[in-house]
N, C-alpha and C positions, 0 to 999 in steps of 0.2 A: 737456121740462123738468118735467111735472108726475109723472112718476115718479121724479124726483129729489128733488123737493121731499115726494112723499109717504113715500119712504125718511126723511127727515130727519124730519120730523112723528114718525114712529114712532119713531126713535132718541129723540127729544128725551124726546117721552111719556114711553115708558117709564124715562127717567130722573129724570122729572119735573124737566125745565131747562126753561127759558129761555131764547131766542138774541136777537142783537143785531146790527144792521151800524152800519159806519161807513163812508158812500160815497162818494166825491170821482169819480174819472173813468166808473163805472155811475152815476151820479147817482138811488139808489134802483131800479134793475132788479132788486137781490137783495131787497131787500123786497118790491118787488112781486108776484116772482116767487113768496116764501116766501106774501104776503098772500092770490093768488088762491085757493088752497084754502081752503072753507068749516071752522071752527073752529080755526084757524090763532094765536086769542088764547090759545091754551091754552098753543104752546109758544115763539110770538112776540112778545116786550117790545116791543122798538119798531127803527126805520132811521132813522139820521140822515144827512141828506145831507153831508155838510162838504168842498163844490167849493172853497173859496178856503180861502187859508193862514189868514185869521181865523178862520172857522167850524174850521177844525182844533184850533185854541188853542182858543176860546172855550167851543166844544161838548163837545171831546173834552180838555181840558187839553196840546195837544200845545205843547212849549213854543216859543216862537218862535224860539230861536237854535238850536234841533236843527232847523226847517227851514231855515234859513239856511245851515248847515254844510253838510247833506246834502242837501237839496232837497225839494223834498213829495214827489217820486218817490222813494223808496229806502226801504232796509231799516228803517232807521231810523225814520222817521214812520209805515208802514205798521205797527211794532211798536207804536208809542205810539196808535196811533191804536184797534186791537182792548185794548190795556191802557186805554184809557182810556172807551171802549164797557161794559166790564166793570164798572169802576169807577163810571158813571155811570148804569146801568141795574140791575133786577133780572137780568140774565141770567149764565150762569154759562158757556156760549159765545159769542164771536164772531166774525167775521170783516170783518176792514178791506182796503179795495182802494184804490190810490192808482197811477195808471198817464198813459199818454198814448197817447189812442184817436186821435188825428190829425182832418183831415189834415195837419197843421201842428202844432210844438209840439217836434220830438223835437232828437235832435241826437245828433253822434257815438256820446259816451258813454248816450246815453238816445234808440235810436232809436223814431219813431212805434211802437207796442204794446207798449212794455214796459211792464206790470205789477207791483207789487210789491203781496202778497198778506198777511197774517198771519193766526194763529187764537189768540185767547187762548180753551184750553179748562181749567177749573177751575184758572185759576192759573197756567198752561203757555202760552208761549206762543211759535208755532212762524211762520216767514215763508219765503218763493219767490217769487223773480221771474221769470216768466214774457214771453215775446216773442211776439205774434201777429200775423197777416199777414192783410190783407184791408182793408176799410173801417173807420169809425167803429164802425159799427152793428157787424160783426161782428165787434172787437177787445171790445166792451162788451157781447156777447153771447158769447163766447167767454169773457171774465171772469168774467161770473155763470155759466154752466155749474164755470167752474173752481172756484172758490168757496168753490161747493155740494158739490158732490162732493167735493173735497180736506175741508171740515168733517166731512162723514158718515164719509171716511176714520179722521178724527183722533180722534171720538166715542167714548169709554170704550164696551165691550159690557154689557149689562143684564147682571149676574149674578144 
C-alpha cells in the first residue's frame, strides 16, 4: 500500500492539489492509509468519515431524498458524496466510497461487497461499482487499494 500511496503523494505534488475522502463502508482506511506517510499535509486536506445517512447529508451536503430513492449504496450518493468532499474542502480531488463489506447487510440487488466508488477530479466527476469477495476486512481493504489506484489513474499528468 505504501507505494501506492507514495505514487499519489507525487502526482498530487507536482500538481500542487489537495485530495480529500469521503468514507462510509472503509470508515477512514483511505485516510489513514494516505496519512501514514510522513509530510503527507502537503498534499492531504482532510477524510471524513460519513457511516450513517445523516453524516452524509450533514457533512457532505448529500441530500436526503437521493438517499431514499437510491439507497447510500449506489451511483448516486457515492457521486454526491466526492462532489460534495470538493465543495467542502480545499481539495481539488476526491474520492467517495459507499458499499456493503458484510457479513450482513447485502441483498439481491446489492449483494455483501458491492462498492460504489466516485472521483470528483478538478470538477469531473467519474464513479464504478465494484463487487468483492472475501471478508469484512478484505472487501474494505480491497476498496482502499481500489480507490487509490483508480484516483492516481484518473490524475491529470504534470505537464
Amino acid at each position: 500500500m505504501s507505494n501506492i500511496t507514495h505514487v499519489l503523494a507525487d502526482k498530487l505534488t507536482a500538481l500542487g492539489w489537495m485530495m480529500a475522502t469521503a468514507e462510509s463502508c472503509t470508515g477512514g482506511l483511505i485516510a489513514a492509509q494516505c496519512t501514514d506517510s510522513p509530510g503527507s499535509s502537503r498534499w492531504f486536506d482532510r477524510g471524513l468519515v460519513t457511516y450513517s445517512n445523516a453524516a452524509k447529508s450533514e457533512l457532505l451536503g448529500v441530500e436526503p431524498s437521493l438517499i431514499a430513492a437510491h439507497g447510500a449504496v449506489s451511483e448516486e450518493v457515492a457521486r454526491a458524496m466526492a462532489l460534495g468532499a470538493v465543495y467542502r474542502t480545499q481539495a481539488r480531488a476526491a474520492v467517495s466510497v459507499t458499499g456493503i463489506a458484510g457479513p450482513d447487510g447485502g441483498s439481491d440487488a446489492k449483494p455483501v461487497g458491492t462498492v460504489w466508488f466516485a472521483w470528483c477530479i478538478d470538477g469531473l466527476v467519474y464513479s464504478e461499482c465494484k463487487l468483492f469477495t472475501g471478508t469484512r476486512q478484505d472487501v474494505r481493504q480491497a476498496s482502499c487499494v481500489h480507490a487509490l489506484q483508480a484516483l492516481i489513474q484518473r490524475l491529470p499528468v504534470q505537464t
